[in-house]
C-alpha positions in Angstrom: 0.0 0.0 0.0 3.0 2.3 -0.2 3.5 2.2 3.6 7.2 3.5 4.3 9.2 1.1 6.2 12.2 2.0 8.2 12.4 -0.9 11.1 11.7 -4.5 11.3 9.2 -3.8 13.2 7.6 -2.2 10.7 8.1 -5.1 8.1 6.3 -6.9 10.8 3.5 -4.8 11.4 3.0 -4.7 7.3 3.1 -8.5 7.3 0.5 -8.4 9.6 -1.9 -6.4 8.0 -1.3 -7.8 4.7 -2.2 -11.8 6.5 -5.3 -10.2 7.7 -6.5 -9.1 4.3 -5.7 -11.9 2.9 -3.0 -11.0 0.5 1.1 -11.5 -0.2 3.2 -8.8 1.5 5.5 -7.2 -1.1 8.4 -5.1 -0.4 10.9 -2.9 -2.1 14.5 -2.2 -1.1 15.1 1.5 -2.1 18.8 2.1 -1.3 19.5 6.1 0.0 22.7 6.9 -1.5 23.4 9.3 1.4 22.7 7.3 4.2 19.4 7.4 5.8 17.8 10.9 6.2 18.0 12.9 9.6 14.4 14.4 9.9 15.4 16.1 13.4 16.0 20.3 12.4 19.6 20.9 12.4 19.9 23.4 14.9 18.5 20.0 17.4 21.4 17.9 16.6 23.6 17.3 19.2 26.8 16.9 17.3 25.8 20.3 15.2 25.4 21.7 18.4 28.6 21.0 19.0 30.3 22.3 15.6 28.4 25.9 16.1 29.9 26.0 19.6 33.6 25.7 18.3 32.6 28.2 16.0 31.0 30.7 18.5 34.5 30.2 20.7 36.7 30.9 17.4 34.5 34.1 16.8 34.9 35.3 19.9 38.4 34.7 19.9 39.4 36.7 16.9 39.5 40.4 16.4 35.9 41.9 14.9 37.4 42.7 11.1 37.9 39.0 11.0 34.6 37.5 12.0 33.4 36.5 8.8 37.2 35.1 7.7 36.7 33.0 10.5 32.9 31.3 9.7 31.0 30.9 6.9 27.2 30.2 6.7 24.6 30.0 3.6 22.2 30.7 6.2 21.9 34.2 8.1 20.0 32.1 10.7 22.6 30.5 11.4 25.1 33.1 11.3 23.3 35.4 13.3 23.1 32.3 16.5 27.1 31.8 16.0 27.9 35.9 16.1 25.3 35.7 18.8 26.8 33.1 20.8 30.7 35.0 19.8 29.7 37.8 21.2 28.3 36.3 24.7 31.5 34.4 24.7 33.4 37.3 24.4 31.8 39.5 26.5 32.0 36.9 29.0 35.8 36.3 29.1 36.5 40.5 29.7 34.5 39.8 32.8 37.0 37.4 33.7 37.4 33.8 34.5 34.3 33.4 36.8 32.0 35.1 33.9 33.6 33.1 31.4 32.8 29.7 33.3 29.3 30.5 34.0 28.7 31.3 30.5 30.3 28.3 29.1 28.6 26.0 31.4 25.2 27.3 29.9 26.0 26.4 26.9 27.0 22.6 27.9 23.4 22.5 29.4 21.9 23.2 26.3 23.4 20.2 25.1 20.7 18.3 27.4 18.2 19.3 25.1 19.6 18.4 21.6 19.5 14.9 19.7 21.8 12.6 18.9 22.5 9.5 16.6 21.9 9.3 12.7 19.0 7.6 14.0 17.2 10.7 15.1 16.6 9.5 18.6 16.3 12.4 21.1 16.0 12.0 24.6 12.1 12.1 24.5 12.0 9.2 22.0 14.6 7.0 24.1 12.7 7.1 27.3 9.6 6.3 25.5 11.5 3.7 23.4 11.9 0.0 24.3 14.9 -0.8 21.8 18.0 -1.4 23.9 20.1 -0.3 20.5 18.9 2.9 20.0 19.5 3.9 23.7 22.7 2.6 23.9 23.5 4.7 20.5 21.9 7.8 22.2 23.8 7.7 25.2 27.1 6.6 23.2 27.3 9.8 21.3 25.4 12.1 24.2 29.1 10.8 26.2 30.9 11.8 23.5 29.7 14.9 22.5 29.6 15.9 26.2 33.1 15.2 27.2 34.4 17.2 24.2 32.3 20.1 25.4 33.4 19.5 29.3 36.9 19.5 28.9 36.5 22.8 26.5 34.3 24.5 29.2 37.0 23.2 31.8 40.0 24.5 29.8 39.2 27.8 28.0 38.4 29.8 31.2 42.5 29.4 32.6 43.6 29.6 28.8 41.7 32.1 27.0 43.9 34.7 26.5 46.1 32.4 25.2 43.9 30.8 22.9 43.1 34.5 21.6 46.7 35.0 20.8 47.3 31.9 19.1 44.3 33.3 17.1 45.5 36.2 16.3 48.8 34.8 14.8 47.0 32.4 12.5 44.9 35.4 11.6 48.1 37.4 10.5 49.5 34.4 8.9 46.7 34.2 6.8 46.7 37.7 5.6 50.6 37.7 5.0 49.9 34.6 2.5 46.6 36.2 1.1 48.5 39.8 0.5 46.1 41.3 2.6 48.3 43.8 3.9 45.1 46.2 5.5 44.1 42.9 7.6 47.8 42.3 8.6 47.9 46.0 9.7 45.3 45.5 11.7 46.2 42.8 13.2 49.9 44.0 14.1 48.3 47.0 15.8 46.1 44.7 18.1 48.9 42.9 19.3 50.0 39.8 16.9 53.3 39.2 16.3 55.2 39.2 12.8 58.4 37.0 14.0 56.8 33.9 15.2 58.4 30.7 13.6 56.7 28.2 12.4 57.5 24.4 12.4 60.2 25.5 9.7 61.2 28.2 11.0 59.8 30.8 9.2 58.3 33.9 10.1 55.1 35.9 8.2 58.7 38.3 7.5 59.8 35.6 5.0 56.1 34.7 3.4 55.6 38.9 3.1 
């Protein structure tokens, strides 16, 4: 009866219905070429979540000329929740340490209430849900999205200002080997530093 199936329960079900009537179940294998579809939103997925997060630290960490150098969105939604998020984070870490912690730990709650697994299986569905598997994949990549974000929200506070530097160099190497020589102005004047080796030894003196 084109009745989509997705689970062997499912294919069960279907058999079922099809006894009752009377009639030979028929099924048809369609392959998805990308893998099966996610029909949670984007902005629910935990491991989205956590890509928009490294993005909101990295905006925050750069100086304003280079936001949009640094992150790159077809969707102004979307931009507008990372510069959002930069800008908390940023204010945040001027406050200091204490600021910067709180902040950052609101963030990890928010991870509570996003969904995980390519199976779209949020929290809601899992406690409602009797398969063992699909639990077990929930909580799987729930731990593993959650420690990433713990031992960021545990590290940045004591390291920010030298995460901001480090920043700020790869900033100024990229506009040395872009010949932006306006962006590597501006980026001398707020502090980075045009002698720094890299592994080869080379400074941004040698790429200019």
């Amino acid at each position: 009866d084109g009745m989509a199936i997705h689970t062997l329960e499912d294919f069960h079900s279907a058999r079922r219905m099809a006894e009752q009537r009377n009639v030979a179940p028929i099924a048809r294998m369609e392959r998805a070429p990308y893998g099966r579809p996610h029909r949670d939103p984007a902005g629910d997925r935990g491991w989205i979540f956590l890509e928009r997060f490294c993005s909101m630290i990295k905006m925050a960490m750069v100086d304003d000329s280079e936001l949009d150098r640094v992150v790159f969105s077809n969707s102004e939604e979307i931009m507008a929740q990372i510069r959002e998020g930069g800008v908390r984070l940023k204010a945040a870490a001027k406050a200091g340490q204490e600021k910067l912690k709180a902040v950052l730990d609101g963030f990890l709650k928010e991870l509570q209430a996003k969904s995980f697994t390519p199976a779209s299986m949020d929290r809601q569905a899992f406690t409602a849900s009797s398969s063992l598997t699909a639990g077990l994949a929930y909580m799987k990549d729930f731990d593993r999205i959650s420690i990433i974000m713990r031992e960021l929200v545990a590290d940045l506070p004591a390291h920010w200002s030298a995460n901001v530097t480090e920043q700020r160099q790869r900033q100024l190497v990229l506009a040395v080997n872009r010949g932006d020589a306006a962006a590597a102005r501006r980026l001398l004047k707020a502090g980075a530093w045009p002698n720094i080796q890299d592994e080869r030894g080379a400074t941004c003196l040698h790429t200019a």
